[in-house]
N, C-alpha and C positions, 0 to 999 in steps of 0.2 A: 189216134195216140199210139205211139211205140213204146211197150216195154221192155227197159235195159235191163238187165241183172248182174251187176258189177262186183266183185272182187279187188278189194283197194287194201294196198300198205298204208296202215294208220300210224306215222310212228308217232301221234300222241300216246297209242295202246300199245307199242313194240309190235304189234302183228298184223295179221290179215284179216278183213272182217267186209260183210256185204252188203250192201246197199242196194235198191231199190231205184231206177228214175222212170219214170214216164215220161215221154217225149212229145212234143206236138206234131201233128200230123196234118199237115192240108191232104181230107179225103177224098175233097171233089175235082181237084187240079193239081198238076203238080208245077210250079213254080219256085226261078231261083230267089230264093230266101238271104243268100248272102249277106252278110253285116246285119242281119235283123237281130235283136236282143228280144230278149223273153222276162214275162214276170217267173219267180220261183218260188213254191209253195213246198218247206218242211215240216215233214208228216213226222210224229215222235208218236212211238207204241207204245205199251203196257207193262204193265209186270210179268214176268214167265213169257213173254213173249220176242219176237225178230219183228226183223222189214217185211215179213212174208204176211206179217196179222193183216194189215192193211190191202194186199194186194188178196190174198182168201176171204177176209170176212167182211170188208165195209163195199159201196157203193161206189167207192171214189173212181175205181177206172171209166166206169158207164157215166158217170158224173161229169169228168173233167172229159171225155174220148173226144168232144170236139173244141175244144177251150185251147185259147195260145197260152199256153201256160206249162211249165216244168214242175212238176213232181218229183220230188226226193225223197226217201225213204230210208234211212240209215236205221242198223243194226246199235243197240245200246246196252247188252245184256242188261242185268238187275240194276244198273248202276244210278237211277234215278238221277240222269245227263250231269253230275259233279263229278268229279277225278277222287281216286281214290287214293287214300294215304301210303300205296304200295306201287302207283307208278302207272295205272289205266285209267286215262285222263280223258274221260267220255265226255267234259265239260269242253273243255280245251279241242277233243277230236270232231264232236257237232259244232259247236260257235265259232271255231279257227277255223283248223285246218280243211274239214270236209268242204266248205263253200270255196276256199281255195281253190281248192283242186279240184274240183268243179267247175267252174269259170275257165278253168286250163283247158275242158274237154268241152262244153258244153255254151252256147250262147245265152247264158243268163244276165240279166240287167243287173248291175251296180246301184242300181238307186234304191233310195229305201221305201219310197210307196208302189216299188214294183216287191218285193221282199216280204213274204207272210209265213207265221208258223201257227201250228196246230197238234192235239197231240191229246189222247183220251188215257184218263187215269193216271201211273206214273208220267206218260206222256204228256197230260195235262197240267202237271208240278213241271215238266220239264219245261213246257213251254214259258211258263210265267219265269220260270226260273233262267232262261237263257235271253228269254223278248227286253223281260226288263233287266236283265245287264247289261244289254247291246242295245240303247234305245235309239241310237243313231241308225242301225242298220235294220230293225226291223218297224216297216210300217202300222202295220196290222197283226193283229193274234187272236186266235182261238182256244180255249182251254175247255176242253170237252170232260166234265166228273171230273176235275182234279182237286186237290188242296195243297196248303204249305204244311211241309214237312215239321217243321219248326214249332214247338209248342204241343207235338203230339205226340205219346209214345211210338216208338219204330215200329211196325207192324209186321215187319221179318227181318231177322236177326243180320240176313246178310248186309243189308241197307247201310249197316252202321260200317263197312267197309268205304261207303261214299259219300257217307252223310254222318259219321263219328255221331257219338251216344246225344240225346238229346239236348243236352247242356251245351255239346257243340255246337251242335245245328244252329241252338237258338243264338250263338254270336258270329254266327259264319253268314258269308253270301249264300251259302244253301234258304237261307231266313229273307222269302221273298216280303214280309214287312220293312226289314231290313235293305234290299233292293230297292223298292218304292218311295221310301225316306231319302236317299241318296240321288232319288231322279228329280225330289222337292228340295231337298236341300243344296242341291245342284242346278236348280232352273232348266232341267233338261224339258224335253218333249219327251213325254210318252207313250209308246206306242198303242193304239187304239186296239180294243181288248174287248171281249164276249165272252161269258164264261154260259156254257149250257150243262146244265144236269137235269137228271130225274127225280121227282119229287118220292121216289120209294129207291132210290139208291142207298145202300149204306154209309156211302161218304156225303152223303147230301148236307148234316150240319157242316162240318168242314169246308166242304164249299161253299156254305153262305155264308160263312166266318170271314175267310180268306177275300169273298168278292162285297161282304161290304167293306170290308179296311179299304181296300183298292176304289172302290166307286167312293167313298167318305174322303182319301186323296185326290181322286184323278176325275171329279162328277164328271167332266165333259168328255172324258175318253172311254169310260170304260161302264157298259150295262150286261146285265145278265136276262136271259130266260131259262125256267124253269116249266118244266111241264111232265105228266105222268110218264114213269120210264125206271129202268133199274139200270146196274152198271153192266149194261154188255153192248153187243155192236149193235142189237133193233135201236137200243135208244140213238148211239151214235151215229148210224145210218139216217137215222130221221135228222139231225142236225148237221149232216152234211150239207144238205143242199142250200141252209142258211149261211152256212159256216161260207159257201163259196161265193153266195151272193153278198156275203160282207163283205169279203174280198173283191169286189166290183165284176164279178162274171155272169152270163148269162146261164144258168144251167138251166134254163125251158128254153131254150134256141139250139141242144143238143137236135140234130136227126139221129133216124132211128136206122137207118142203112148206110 
């Protein structure tokens, strides 16, 4: 697997911001590949965090290093992936434009059970919050420690730049209840969903709030495991390797040179 480290004009955000991809590597041969498409997996980080969290602290490169499969990594500041009432529209720059232009440079598959997201903590809201917007585009999802924002007081002040005071959240699409309701009320499919936490995380109620409404909607798409573990990357590291086997990969078929 090759890692890229990319520098892109977002003009969702007016600027320049960086992104992360892993690329797939045939190690043992090298072969023309031409016109081959690839599945793509978006990786969504934390709070206080970049694209870099993932590539320093979890497992995922040694994990995915022999898998046909794309990695992406984008950059989100604090924005917990919605646009902000001032014009950086981190909703609109992951769920639009980044896959865009992406597919401009890169051979990833258009189809939507090639298409999986994933994402620990505010990355975990992001994902529920972007998967099921878009339930046409994404197959599968992982939500690693997250919860909805929605119905909870803000937990740092700046959050309300993307996610406006509580009372908004709870009528806005930021309100992944709200999302869930519109994919039944709408007869959509929804995308197949795993939420993992640690049973000593501080966000733990929150996530069992959030994943029963969703399994009480969606019984046949969406289950959780839960097991001993606190909010940092040991626990996320340990659910990678499930998180990739839901996604239909081998990660025991990795070699080790």
């Amino acid at each position: 697997m090759v890692k890229a480290e990319l520098t892109m004009r977002a003009n969702s955000l007016n600027m320049d911001t960086k992104v992360n991809v892993l690329l797939p590597e045939d190690r043992k041969e090298t072969k023309d590949l031409k016109g081959r498409k690839y599945p793509v997996l978006y990786i969504l980080h934390g709070y206080k965090e970049d694209c870099d969290a993932w590539v320093n602290l979890s497992n995922i490169f040694l994990l995915c290093r022999d898998l046909d499969l794309i990695v992406v990594m984008p950059s989100a500041n604090n924005s917990c992936y919605n646009n902000s009432r001032y014009g950086q529209n981190y909703y609109d720059w992951i769920s639009e434009e980044l896959p865009l232009k992406l597919k401009n440079y890169f051979p990833i598959s258009d189809r939507r059970e090639d298409t999986f997201i994933m994402g620990e903590s505010m990355g975990g809201y992001g994902t529920l919050r972007i998967a099921l917007s878009k339930p046409d585009r994404y197959g599968k999802a992982v939500c690693l420690s997250g919860a909805n924002m929605a119905g909870r007081s803000i937990l740092h002040k700046d959050m309300e730049l993307f996610l406006g005071t509580p009372e908004e959240t709870e009528n806005s699409d930021a309100n992944i209840e709200r999302l869930a309701q519109r994919i039944k009320e709408n007869d959509l499919e929804c995308p197949e969903l795993r939420i993992y936490c640690g049973s000593e995380d501080f966000i733990f109620q929150d996530c069992r709030k959030i994943t029963e409404y969703l399994e009480g909607m969606f019984p046949e798409k969406v289950k959780h495991e839960y097991w001993p573990g606190e909010h940092n990357f040991f626990f996320w590291n340990e659910a990678n390797p499930k998180a990739l086997t839901f996604f239909g990969f081998n990660v025991k078929g990795n070699s080790v040179i």
